[in-house]
N, C-alpha and C positions, 0 to 999 in steps of 0.2 A: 883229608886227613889220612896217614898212611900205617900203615897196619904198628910200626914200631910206636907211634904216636898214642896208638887206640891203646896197646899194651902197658904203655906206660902212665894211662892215665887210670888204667886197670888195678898197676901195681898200686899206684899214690891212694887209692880209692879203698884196698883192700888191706892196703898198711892203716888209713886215717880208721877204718870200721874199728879192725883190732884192736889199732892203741884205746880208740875209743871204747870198745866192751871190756878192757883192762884196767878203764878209769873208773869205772865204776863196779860196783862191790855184786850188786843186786840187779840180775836182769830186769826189765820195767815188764809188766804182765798190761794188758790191753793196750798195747800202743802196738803199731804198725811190727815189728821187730821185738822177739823174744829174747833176742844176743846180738851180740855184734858177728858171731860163726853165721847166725839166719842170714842177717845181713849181706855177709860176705858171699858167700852162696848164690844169692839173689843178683849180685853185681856181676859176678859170673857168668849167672846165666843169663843175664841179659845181655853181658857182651859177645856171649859166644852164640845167641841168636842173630844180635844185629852184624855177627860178622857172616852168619852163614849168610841170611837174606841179603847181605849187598852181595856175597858170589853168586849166588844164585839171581840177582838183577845183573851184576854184569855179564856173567854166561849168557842169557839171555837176550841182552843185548848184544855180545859180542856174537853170538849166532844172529840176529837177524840181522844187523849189517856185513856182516862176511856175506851171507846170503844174499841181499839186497847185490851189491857190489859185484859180486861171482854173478848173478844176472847178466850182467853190462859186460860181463869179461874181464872186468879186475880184479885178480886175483891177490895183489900185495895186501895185506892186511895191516890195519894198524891201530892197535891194542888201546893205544891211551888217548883216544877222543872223549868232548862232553859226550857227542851222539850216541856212544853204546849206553852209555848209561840212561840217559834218555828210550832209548829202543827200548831197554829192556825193564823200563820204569813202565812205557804204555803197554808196550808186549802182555805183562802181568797184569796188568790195569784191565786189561781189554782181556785177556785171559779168562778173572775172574768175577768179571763180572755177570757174566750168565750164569756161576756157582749163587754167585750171591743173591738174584733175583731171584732163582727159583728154590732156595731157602728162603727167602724172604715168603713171597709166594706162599710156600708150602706152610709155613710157620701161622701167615692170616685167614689161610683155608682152615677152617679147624672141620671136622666132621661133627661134632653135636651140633654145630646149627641148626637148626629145623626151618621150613616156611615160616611154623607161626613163631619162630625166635627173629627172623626177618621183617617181616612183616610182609611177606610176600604173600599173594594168591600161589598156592599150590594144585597141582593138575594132575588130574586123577589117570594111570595109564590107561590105553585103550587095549580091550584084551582082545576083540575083534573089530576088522571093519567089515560092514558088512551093509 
């Protein structure tokens, strides 16, 4: 999909919210969207997320195959393969996932645990050996 594509599904999206919160008189209160403005908003920001993260995956890939490639001595680079996108899909994959284990990790270690919340034998320290 290419970026004038994304934009103009952006526009269609952000015209249909409008007309739609002009169709009706009374914003709806507990439902997902306060207005069609909320709404609009929301599609916004979600596009202009998913536009950074795919630069940011292709950077990423376009670095590790330039790099890859400039190993071996070829230097001609070329921009519009499946493979960078792919590189820089496992690139971040593999990136974050030590982020994520040791949140994770850190999140099921809790500190109130005790032995006897465990059910573990607990051990007395040794204050001398002797």
């Amino acid at each position: 999909m290419t970026v004038a594509a994304v934009s103009d599904t952006i526009i269609v999206a952000k015209t249909l919210l409008v007309d739609g919160a002009m169709a009706t008189s009374e914003p709806t209160r507990g439902n997902f969207q306060a207005s069609g403005l909320d709404a609009v908003r929301l599609v916004d920001l979600i596009a202009k997320a998913a536009i950074v993260l795919a630069a940011v995956i292709y950077g990423c890939g376009f670095l590790v195959v330039s790099l890859h490639r400039h190993s071996y001595g070829l230097a001609e680079p070329n921009p519009l393969r499946p493979k960078v996108l792919a590189a820089g899909i496992l690139f971040l994959v593999f990136a974050a996932l030590p982020i994520v284990i040791f949140i994770e990790a850190k999140r099921f270690r809790s500190p109130s645990l005790t032995a006897h919340d465990t059910g573990a034998l607990s051990a007395q320290p040794l204050t001398s050996i002797r």
